[in-house]
N, C-alpha and C positions, 0 to 999 in steps of 0.2 A: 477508621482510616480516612485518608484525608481523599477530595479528588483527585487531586497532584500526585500523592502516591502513588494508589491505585491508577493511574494513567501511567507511570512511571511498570506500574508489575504487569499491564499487560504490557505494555511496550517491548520490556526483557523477558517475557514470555515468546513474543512475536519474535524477537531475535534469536529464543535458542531451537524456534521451530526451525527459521531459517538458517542455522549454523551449519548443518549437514546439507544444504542445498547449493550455497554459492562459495566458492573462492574469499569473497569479499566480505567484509560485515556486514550482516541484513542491515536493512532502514531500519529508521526508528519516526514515527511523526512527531511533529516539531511539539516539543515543549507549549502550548500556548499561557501558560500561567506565568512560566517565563521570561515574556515577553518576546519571544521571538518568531509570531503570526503575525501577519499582516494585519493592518488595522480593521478591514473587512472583516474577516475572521472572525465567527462569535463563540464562545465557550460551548454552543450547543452543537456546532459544526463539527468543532474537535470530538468531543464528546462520543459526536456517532461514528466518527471514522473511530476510536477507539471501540467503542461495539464490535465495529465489521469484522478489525482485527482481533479479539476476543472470538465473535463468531469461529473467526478460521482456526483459533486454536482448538477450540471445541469441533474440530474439524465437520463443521457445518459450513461447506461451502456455498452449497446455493443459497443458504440466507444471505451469507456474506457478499455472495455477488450481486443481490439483488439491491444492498445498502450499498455497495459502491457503484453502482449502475445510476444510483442515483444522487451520489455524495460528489461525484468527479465532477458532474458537470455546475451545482453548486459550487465546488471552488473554482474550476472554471470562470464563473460569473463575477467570484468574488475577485479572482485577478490572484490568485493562490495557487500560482504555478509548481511549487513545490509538493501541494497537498493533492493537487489537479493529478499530477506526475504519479504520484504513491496510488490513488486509486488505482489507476490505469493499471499499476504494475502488481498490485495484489488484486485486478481482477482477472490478469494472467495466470499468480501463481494461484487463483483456485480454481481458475478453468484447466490447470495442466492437473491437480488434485482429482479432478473429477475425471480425467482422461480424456480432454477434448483439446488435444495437443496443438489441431490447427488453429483453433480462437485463442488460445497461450499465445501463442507462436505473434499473433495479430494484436493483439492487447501490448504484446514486448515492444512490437514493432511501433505500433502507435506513441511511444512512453520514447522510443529514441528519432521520431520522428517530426513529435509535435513539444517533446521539453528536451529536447538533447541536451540540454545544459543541466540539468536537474542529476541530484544522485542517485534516484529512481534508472535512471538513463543506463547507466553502469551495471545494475541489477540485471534491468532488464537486456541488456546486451550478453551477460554471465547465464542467465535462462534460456535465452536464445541460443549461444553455442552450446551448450548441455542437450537441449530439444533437438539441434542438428547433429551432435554422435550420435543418438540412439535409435 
């Protein structure tokens, strides 16, 4: 199987985790094969953000946060505000996973704070009021 596929089945993996969770349609991270990453961006970057979310489907969160703990600020650097954004917002949804609702709650906050324009932003806004009914 190709890398591009396989990056394509976790992606719609990662979506139908999220199907039950938001109003919205989950994210999906960007295509890089593509072509629609920043030039920054290297195939190994992708790569691991697609790990993390793999990780999360294997519902191992705290591996997965500990690769986006460290993937965010990576794209961060790279000027990858959209990839920047999606860390931020799936290290919410695995801190709300583990039941640590206030670091969710902060991770969301961060993601409509620092990429408000990003569709992470939207997400993390639909977590946020879900986290404040309950």
């Amino acid at each position: 199987m190709s890398a591009s596929r396989t990056s394509w089945l976790v992606l719609a993996a990662a979506a139908a985790l999220l199907a039950g969770c938001a109003a919205r349609p989950p994210l999906r991270s960007v295509d890089w094969a593509a072509g629609e990453a920043p030039a920054a961006a290297s195939a190994r970057d992708v790569d691991d953000l697609n790990r993390a979310v793999a990780a999360m489907l294997d519902e191992e969160y705290a591996r997965a946060a500990v690769m986006l703990l460290e993937l965010g600020p990576r794209f961060e650097a790279l000027g990858d505000d959209r990839r920047a954004a999606e860390c931020l917002f799936w290290l919410g949804f695995c801190r709300e996973k583990q039941g640590r609702t206030s670091e969710a709650a902060e991770f969301y906050r961060r993601v409509l704070s620092e990429h408000p324009d990003q569709p992470a932003a939207r997400q993390a806004a639909d977590r946020l009021s879900l986290l404040a009914a309950e």
